[in-house]
Each structure stands twice: as structure tokens, then as C-alpha cells.
KEKOL-270083 format. One line per 2 residues: their letters; for each residue x, y, z of N, C-alpha, C. Coordinates in Angstrom, 1 decimal. Layout:
<pts>
a) X Y Z X Y Z X Y Z ~ ...
</pts>
This chain:
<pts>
xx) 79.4 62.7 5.5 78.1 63.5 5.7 78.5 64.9 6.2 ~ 79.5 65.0 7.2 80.1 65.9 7.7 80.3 66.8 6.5
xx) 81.4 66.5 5.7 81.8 67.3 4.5 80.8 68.2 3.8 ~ 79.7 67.2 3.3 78.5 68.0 2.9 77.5 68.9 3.8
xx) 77.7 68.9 4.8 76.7 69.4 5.6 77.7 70.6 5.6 ~ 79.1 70.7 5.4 79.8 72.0 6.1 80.2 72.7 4.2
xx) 79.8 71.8 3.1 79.6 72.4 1.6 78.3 73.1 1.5 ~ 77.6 72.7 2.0 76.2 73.1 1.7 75.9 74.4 2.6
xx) 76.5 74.5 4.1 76.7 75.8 4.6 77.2 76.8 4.0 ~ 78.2 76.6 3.3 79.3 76.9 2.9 78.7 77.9 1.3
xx) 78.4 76.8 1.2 77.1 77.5 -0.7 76.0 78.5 -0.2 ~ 75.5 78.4 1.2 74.3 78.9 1.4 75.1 80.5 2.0
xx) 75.7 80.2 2.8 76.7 81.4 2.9 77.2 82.7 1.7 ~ 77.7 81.9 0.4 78.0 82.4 -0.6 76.3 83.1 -1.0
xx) 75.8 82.3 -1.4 74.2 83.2 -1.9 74.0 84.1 -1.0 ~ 73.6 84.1 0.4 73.6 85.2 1.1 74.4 86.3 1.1
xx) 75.9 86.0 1.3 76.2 87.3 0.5 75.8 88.2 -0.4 ~ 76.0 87.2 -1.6 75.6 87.3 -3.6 74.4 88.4 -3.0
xx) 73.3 87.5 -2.2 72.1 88.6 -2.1 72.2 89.5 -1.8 ~ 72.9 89.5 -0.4 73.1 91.0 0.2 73.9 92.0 -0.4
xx) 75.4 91.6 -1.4 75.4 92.5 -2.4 74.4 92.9 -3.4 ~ 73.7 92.0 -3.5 73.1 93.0 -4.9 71.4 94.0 -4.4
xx) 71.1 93.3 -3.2 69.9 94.1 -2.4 70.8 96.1 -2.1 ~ 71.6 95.3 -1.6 72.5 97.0 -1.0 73.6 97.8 -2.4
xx) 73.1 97.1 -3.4 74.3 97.7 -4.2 74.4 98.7 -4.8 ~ 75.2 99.7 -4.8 75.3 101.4 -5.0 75.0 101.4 -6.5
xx) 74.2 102.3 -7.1 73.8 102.6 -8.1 75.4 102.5 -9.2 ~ 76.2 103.4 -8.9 77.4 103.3 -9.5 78.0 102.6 -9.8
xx) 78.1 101.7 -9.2 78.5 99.9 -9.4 77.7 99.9 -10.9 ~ 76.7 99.7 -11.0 75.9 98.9 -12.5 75.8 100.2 -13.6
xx) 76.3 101.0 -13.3 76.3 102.5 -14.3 77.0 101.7 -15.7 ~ 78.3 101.2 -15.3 79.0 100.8 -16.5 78.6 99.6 -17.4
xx) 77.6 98.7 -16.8 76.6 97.8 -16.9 75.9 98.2 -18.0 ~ 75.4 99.2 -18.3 73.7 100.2 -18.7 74.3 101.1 -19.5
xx) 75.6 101.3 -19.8 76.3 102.3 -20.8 75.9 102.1 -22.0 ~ 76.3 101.1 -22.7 75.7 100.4 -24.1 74.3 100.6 -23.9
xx) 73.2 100.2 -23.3 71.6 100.2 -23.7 71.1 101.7 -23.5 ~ 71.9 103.0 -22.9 71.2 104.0 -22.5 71.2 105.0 -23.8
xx) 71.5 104.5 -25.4 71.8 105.2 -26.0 72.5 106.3 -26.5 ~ 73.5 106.6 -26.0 74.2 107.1 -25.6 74.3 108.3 -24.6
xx) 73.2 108.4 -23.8 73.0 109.0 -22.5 73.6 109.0 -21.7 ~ 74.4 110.0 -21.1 75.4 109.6 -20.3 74.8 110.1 -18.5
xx) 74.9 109.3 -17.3 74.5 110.0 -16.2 75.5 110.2 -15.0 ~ 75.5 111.0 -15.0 76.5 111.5 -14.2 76.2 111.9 -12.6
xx) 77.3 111.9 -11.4 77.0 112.3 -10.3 76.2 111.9 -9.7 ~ 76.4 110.1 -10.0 75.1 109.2 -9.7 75.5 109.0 -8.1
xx) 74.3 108.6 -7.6 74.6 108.1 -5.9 73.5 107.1 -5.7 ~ 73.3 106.9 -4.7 72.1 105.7 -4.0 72.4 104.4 -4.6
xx) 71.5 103.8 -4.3 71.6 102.2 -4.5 70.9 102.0 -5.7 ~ 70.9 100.8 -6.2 70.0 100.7 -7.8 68.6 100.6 -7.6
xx) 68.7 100.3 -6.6 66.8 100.1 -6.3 65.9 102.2 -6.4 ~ 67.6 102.9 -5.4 66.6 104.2 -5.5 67.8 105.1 -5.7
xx) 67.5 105.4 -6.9 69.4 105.9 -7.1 69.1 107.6 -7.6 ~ 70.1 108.1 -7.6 69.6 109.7 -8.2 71.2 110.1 -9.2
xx) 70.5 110.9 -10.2 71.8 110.9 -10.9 71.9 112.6 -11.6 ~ 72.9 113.2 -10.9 73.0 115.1 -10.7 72.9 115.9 -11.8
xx) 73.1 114.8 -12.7 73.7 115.5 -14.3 72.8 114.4 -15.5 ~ 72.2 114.4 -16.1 71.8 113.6 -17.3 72.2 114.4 -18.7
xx) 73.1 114.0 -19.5 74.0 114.2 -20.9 73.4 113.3 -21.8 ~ 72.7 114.3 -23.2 72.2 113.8 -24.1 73.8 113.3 -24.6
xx) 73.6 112.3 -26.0 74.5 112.2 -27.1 75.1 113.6 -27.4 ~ 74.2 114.5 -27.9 74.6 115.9 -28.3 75.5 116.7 -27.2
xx) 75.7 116.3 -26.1 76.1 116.9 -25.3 74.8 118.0 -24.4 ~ 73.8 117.9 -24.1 72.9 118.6 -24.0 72.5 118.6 -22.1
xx) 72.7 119.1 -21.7 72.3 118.8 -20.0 70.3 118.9 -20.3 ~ 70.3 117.4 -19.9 68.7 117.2 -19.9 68.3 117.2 -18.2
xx) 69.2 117.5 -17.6 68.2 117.5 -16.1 69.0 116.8 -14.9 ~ 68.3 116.7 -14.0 68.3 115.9 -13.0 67.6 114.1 -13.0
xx) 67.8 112.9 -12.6 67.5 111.9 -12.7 66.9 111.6 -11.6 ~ 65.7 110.7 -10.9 65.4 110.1 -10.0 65.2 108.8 -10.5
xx) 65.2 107.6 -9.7 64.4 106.8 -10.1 64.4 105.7 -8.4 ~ 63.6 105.1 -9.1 63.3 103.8 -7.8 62.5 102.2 -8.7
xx) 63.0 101.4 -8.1 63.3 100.1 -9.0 63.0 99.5 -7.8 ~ 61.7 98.5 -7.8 61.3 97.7 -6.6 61.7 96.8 -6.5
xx) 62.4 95.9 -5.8 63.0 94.8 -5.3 62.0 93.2 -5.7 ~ 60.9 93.8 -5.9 59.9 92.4 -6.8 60.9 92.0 -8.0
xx) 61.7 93.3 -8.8 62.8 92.5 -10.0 63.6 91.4 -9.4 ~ 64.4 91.4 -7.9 65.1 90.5 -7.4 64.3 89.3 -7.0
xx) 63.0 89.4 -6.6 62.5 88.6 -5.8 61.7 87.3 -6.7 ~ 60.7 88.4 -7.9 59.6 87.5 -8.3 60.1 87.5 -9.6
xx) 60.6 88.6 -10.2 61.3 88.7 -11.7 59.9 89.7 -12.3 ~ 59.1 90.2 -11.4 57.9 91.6 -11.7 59.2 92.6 -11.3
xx) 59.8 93.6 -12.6 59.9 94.4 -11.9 59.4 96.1 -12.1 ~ 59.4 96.8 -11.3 58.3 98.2 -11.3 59.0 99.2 -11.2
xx) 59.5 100.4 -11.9 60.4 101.2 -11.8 59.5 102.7 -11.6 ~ 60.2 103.5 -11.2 59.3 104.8 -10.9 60.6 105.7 -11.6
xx) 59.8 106.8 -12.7 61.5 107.6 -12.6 61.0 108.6 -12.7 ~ 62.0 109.9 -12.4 61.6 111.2 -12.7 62.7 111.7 -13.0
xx) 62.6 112.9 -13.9 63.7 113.5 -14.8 63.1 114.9 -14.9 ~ 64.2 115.7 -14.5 63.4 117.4 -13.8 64.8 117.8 -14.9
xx) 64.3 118.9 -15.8 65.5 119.6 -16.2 65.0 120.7 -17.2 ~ 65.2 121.8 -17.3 64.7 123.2 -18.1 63.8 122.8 -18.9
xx) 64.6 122.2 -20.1 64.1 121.7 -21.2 63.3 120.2 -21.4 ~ 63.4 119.5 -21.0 63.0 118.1 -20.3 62.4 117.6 -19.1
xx) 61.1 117.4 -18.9 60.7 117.1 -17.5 59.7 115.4 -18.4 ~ 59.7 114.7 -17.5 59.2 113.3 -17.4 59.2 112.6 -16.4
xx) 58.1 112.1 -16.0 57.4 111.3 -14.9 56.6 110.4 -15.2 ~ 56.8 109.3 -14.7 56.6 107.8 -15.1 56.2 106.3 -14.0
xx) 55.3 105.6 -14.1 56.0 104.2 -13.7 55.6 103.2 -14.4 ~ 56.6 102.5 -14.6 56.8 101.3 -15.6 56.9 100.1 -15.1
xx) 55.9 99.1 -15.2 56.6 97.8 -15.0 56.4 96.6 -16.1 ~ 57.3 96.2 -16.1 57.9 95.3 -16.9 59.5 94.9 -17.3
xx) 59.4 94.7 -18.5 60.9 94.3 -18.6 61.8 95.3 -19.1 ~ 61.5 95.9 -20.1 61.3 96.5 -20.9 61.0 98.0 -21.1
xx) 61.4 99.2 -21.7 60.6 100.4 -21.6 59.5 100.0 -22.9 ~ 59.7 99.5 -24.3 59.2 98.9 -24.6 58.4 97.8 -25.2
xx) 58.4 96.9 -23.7 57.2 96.1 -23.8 56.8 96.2 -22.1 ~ 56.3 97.2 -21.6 56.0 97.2 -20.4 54.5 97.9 -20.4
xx) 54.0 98.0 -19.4 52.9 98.8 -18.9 53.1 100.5 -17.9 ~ 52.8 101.4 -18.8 53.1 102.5 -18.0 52.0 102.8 -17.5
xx) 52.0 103.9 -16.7 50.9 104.8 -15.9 51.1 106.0 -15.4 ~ 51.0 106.8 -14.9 50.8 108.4 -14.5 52.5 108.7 -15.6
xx) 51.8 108.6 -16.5 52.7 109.7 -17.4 52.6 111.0 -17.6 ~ 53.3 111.7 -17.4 53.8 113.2 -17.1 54.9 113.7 -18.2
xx) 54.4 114.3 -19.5 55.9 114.8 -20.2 55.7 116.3 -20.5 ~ 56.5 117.0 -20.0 57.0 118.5 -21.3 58.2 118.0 -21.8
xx) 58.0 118.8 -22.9 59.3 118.7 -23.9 59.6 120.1 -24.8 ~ 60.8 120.4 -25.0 60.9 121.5 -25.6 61.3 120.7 -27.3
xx) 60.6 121.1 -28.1 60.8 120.3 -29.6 62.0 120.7 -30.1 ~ 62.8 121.8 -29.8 63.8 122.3 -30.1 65.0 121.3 -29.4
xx) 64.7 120.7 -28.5 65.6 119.8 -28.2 65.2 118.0 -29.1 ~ 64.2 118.4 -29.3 64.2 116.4 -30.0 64.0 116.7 -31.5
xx) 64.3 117.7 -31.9 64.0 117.9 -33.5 65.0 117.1 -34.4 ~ 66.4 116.4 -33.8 66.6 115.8 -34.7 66.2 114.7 -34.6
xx) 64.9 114.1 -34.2 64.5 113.0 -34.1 63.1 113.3 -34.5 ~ 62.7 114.2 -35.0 60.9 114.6 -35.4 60.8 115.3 -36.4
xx) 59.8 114.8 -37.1 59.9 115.4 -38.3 57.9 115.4 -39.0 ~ 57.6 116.1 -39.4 56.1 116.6 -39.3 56.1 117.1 -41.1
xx) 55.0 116.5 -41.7 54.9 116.9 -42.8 54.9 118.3 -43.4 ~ 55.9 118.9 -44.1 55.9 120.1 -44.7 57.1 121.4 -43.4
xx) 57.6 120.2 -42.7 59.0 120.6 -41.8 58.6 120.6 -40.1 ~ 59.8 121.3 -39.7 60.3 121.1 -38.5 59.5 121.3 -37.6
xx) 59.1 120.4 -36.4 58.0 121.5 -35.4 58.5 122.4 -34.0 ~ 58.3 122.8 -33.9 58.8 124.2 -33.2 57.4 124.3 -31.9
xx) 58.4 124.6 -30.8 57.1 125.1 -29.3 57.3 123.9 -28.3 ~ 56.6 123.5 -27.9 56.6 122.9 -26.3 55.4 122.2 -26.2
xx) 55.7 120.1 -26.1 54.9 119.3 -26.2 54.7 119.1 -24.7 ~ 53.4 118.8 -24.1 53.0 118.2 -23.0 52.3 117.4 -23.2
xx) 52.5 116.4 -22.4 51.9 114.9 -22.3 51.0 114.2 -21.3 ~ 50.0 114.2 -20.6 49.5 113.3 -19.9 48.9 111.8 -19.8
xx) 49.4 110.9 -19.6 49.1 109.4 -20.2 48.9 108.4 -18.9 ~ 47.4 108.8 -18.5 47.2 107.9 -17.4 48.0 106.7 -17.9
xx) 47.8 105.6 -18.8 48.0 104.7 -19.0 48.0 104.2 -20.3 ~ 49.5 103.0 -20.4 49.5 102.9 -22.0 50.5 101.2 -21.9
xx) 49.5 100.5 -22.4 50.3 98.8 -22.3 51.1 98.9 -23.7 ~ 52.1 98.8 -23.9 53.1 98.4 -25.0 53.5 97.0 -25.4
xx) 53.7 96.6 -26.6 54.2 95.4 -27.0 55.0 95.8 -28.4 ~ 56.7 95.9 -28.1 57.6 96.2 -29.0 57.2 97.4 -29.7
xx) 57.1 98.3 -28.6 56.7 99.8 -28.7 55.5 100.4 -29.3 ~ 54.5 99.1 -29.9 53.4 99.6 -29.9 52.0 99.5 -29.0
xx) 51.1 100.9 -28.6 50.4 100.8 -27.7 49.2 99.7 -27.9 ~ 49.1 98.9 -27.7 48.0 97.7 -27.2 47.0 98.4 -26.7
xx) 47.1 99.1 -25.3 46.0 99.7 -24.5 46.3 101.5 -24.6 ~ 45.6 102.3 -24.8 46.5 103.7 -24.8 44.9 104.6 -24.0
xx) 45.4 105.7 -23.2 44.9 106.7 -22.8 45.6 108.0 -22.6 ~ 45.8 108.7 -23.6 46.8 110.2 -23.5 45.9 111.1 -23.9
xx) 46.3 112.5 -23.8 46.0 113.4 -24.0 47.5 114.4 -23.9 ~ 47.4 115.0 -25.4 48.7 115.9 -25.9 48.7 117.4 -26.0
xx) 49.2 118.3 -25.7 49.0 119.3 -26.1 50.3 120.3 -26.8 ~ 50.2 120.5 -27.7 51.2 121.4 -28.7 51.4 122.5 -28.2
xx) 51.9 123.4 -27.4 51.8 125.1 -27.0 52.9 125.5 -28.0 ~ 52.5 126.8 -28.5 53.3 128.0 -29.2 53.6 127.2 -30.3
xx) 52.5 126.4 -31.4 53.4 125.5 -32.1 53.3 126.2 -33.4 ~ 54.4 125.3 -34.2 55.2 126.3 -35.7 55.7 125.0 -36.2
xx) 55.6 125.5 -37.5 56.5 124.6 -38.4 57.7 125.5 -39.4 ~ 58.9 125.0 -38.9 60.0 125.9 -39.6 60.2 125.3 -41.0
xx) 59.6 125.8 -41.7 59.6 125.6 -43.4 60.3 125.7 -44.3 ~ 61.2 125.2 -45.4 61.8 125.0 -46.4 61.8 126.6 -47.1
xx) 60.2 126.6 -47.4 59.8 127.7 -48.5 59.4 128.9 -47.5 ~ 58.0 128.6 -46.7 57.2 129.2 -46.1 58.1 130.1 -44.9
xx) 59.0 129.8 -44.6 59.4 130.3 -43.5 59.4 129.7 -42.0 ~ 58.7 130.2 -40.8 57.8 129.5 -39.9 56.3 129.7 -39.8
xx) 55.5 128.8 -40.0 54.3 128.9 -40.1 53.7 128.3 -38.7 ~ 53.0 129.5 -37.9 52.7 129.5 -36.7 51.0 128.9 -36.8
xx) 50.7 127.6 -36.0 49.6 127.2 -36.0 49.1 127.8 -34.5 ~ 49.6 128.0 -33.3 49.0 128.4 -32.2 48.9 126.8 -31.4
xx) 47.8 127.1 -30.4 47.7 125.8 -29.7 47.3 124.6 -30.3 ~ 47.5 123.4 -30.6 46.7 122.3 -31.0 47.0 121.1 -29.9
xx) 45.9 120.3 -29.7 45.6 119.3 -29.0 44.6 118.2 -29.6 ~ 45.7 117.2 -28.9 45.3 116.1 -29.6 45.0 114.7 -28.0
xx) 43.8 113.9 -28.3 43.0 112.8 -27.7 43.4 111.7 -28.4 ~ 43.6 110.7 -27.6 43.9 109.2 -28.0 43.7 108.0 -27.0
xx) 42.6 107.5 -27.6 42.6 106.1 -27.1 42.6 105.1 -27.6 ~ 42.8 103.9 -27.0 43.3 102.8 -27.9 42.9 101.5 -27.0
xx) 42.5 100.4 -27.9 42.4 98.6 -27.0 42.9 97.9 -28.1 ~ 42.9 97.0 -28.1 43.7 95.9 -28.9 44.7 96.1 -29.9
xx) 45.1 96.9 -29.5 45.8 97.5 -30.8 45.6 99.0 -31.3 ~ 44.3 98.8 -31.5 43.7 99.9 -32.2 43.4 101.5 -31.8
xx) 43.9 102.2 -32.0 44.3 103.4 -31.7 43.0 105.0 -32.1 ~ 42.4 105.4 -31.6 41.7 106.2 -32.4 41.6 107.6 -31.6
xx) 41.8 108.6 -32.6 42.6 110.2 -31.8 41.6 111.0 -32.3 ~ 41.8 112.1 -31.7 41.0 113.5 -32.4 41.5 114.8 -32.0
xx) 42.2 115.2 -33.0 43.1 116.6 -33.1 42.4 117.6 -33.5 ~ 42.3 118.9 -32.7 41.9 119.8 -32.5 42.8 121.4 -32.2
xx) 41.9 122.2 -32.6 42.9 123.5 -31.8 42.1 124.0 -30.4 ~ 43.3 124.9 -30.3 42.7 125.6 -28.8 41.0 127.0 -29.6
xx) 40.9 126.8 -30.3 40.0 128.1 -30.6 40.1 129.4 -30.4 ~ 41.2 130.0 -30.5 42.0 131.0 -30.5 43.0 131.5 -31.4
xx) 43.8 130.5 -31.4 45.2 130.5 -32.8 44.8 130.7 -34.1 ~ 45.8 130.8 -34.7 46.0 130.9 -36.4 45.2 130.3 -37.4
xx) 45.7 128.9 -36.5 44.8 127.6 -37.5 43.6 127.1 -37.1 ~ 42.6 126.8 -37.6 41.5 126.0 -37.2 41.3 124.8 -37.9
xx) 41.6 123.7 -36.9 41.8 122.8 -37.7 40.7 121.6 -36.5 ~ 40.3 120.4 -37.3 39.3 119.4 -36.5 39.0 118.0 -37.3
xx) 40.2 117.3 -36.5 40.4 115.7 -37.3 40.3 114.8 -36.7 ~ 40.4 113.6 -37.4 40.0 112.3 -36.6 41.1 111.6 -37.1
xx) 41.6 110.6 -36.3 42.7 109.8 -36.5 42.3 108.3 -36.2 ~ 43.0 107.4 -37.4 42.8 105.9 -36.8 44.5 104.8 -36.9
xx) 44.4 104.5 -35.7 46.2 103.7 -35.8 45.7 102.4 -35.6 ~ 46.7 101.9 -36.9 46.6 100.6 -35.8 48.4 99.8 -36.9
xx) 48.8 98.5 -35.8 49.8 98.1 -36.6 50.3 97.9 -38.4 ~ 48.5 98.0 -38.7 48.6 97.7 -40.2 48.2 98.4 -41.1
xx) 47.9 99.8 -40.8 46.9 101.0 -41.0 47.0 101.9 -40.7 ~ 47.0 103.7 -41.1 46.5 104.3 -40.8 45.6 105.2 -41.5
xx) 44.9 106.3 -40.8 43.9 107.2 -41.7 43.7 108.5 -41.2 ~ 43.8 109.4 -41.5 43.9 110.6 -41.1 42.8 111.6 -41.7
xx) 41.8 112.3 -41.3 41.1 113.1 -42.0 40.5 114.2 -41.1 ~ 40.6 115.3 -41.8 40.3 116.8 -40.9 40.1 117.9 -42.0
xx) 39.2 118.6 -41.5 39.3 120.1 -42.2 39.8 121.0 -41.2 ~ 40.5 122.2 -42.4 41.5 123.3 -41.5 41.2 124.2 -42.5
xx) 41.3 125.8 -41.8 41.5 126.7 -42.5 42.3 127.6 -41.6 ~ 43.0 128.9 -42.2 43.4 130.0 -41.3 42.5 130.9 -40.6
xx) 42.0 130.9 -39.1 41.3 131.9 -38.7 41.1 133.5 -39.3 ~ 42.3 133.8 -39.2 42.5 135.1 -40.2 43.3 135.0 -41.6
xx) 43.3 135.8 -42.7 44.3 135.7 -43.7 46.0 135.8 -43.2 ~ 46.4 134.4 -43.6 47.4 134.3 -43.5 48.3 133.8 -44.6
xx) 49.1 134.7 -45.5 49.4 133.8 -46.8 50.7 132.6 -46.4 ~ 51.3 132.4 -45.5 52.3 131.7 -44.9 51.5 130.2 -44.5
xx) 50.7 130.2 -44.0 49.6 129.3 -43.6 48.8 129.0 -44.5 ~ 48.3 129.9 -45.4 47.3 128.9 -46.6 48.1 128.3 -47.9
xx) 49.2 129.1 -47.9 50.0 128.1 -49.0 50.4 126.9 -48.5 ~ 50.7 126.8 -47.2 51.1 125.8 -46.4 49.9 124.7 -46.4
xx) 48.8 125.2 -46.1 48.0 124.2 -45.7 47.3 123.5 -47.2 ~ 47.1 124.2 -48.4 47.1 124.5 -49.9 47.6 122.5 -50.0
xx) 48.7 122.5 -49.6 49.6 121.2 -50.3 49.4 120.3 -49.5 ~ 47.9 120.0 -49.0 47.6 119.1 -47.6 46.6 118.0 -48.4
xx) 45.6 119.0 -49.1 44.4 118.6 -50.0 43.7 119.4 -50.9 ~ 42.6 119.5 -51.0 41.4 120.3 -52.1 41.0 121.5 -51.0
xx) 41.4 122.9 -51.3 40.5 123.7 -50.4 39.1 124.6 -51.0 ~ 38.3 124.5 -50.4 36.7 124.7 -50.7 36.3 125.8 -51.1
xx) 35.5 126.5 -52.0 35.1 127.9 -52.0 35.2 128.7 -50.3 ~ 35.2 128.4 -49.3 35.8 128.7 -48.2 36.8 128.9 -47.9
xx) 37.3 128.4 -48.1 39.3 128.3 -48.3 39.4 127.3 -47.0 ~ 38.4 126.7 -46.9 38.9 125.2 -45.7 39.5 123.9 -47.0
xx) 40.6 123.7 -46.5 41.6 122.8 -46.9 40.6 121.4 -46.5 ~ 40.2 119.9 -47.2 40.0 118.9 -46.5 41.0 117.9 -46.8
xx) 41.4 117.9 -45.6 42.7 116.9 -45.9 42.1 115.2 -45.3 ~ 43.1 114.3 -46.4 42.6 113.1 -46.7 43.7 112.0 -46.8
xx) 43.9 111.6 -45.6 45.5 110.5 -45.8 44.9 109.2 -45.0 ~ 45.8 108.1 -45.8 45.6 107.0 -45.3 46.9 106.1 -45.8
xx) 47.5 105.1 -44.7 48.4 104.5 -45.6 48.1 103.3 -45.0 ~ 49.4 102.4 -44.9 49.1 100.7 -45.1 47.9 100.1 -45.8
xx) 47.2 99.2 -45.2 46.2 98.2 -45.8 45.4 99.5 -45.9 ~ 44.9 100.4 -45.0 43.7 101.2 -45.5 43.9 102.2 -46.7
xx) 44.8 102.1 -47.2 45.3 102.8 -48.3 44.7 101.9 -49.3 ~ 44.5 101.1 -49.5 43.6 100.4 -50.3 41.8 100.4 -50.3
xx) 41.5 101.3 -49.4 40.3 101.1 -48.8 39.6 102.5 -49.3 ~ 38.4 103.2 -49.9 37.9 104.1 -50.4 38.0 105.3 -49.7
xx) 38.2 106.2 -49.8 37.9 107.9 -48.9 39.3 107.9 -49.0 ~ 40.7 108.0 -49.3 41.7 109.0 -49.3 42.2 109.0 -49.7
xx) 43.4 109.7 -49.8 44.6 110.0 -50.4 45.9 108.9 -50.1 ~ 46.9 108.4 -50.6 48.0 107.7 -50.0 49.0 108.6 -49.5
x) 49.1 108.5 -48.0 49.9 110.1 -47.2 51.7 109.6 -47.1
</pts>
């Protein structure tokens, strides 16, 4: 009985440890852990613990210095297997603020989302009908539930500054400010994109998402004569004795459904 009673100390010893390393464990430790899943992101001049770690240097794939790193990871992951992550990412061209809990980026639940972005940095990853978009995305997203990356529950609001499309033919064709509303429950996604009432373009649409669907419809014209902009906008849809373009897209199942065009 002796023996066991001094095995079973002995085990309970060992876990306490195990715990206390991994409660106190320096961020840098699990760096090489997270190499493979970070896409090839590399972070550098990491310090703190994993729960609230900071990291000096953030390295796109491209080689690209995206910033500075914060984050904080609540100890519920060790405890209950909830866990809640806070991050923030400060850098010229890249700023993002976040908190996520879940498993997942994902399939989690975010909230006080915070993004600018310079499009000039994610352009090889975006791409917008009739070419490249060009200017500076901001993001505000009280809240947005995900399941395998798509939003279930969504509340954002987006806004385009200085935006352009670098064109094949056209050149760059400068739209000005546009902003875009999105809300969403079960799935179902429903937006409305707009301009600032100032810019180039005048444009005012309605959008519907959903996993098996979408539908897109708006009229646009050029506030002033702009031949770079109306040939542009010309190859969207039908434009009217006005010269307002009505553009008309829909794909998946609603592409079977009456009012549009297949986009």
C-alpha cells in the first residue's frame, strides 16, 4: 500500500509540474510548434509567455515586415478547453484588432474587429472583376460567428478609401470612396454597397450571400464624364439613355432563379 501511495505522489508531482510548465511557458518555446499552421508567416523577436506573448517583427511569405504582434490567450484553453484569444497587429501597412474565441480562426466567434489594410499589400491574394484593386480597406466588425470560414452570424461595415482598379486595357480606373453594410443570421448574408457622394462613381447596390447563392444588383454611373470609367463600367450590364449602367449578377442556385445575369 506503501508503494502506491508513494506512485501516486509521485504521478501527482509529475502533473504539477507538466502544469506549471505549460501555465508559465515562454512564448518561444511553442514558436517552432505553429511554424507549419502560420502560413508561412514568420514572427520574430518573440518574448512573453503563450498566454501574453509579443512578437517585434511579423514577416509575410513575401518577405514583407507587417508590423508588430500582440496577443493574449486566456488560460480557460488549459483549464475548460474554451479558449479566447485577444490579438493585435500594429504595422504601416497592416493594422488588426481582434478577439476570438474558439478553436479555430475559422470556426470561432469574433468581436470588436478592427482592420486597415493597404490592398497593395494583399493584391496577390484579391482580385475584383475587370482587375486589381488599389487604396486602403477598413474594417469594423462588431461581430461575426464563423463555421469553416463561413459567416453564420455577421455585423461589418467596410469602407474602400482612394479606391481604383488597375486595368488590363483601361489603365487605373479611379472609383473614389465606396462603402459597403453587411449583415447576416443563419447563414444568410445581406449587404448594401454604396459610395461616399463625392467620388467618380455613383454607384447603389444590394447584395445577397449565402453558402449556395449569390445575387448582386446595383445601378452606377460616372458623376462626371469619364471615358476610363464608362467603358469600364459599359462591360458590367445594359447602360440606359442616362448612361447609368444596371448591373445584374447572380450565381449558384440563384442563377437559376429570374432577374439576372450568371456573374
Amino acid at each position: 500500500m506503501k508503494h502506491w501511495r508513494i506512485a501516486l505522489a509521485g504521478l501527482l508531482g509529475l502533473l504539477l509540474i507538466g502544469f506549471a510548465l505549460v501555465w508559465f511557458m515562454p512564448a518561444r518555446w511553442v514558436l517552432p510548434l505553429l511554424a507549419g499552421r502560420l502560413g508561412g508567416i514568420h514572427l520574430q523577436q518573440v518574448s512573453g509567455l503563450i498566454w501574453d506573448g509579443h512578437a517585434g517583427r511579423v514577416v509575410s511569405a513575401k518577405g514583407e515586415d507587417l508590423g508588430r504582434l500582440d496577443w493574449q490567450l486566456s488560460r480557460g484553453a488549459l483549464l475548460r478547453g474554451d479558449p479566447e484569444c485577444l490579438v493585435d497587429l500594429q504595422g504601416p501597412r497592416l493594422q488588426f484588432h481582434g478577439r476570438m474565441q474558439g478553436r479555430s480562426a475559422t470556426d470561432a466567434r469574433w468581436t470588436d474587429v478592427h482592420m486597415r489594410a493597404d490592398l497593395d499589400l494583399l493584391n496577390a491574394h484579391l482580385a475584383l472583376p475587370g482587375g486589381k484593386p488599389r487604396g486602403t480597406l477598413t474594417a469594423d466588425i462588431p461581430k461575426a460567428q464563423l463555421q469553416g470560414g463561413w459567416p453564420l452570424v455577421l455585423d461589418a461595415r467596410l469602407e474602400w478609401q482612394d479606391a481604383s482598379l488597375r486595368t488590363p486595357r483601361q489603365g487605373d480606373v479611379l472609383l473614389g470612396t465606396l462603402r459597403l453594410t453587411m449583415h447576416g443570421s443563419s447563414g444568410v448574408i445581406d449587404g448594401h454597397l454604396y459610395d461616399s457622394g463625392r467620388g467618380p462613381l455613383r454607384i447603389d447596390g444590394g447584395l445577397q450571400l449565402s453558402p449556395l447563392a449569390w445575387r448582386f444588383n446595383a445601378i452606377a454611373a460616372p458623376r462626371e464624364p469619364t471615358p476610363a470609367l464608362t467603358r469600364w463600367l459599359a462591360a458590367f450590364g445594359p447602360v440606359d439613355a442616362d448612361g447609368v449602367t444596371h448591373i445584374h449578377y447572380t450565381g449558384g442556385l440563384a442563377a437559376t432563379m429570374p432577374g439576372g445575369n450568371h456573374g
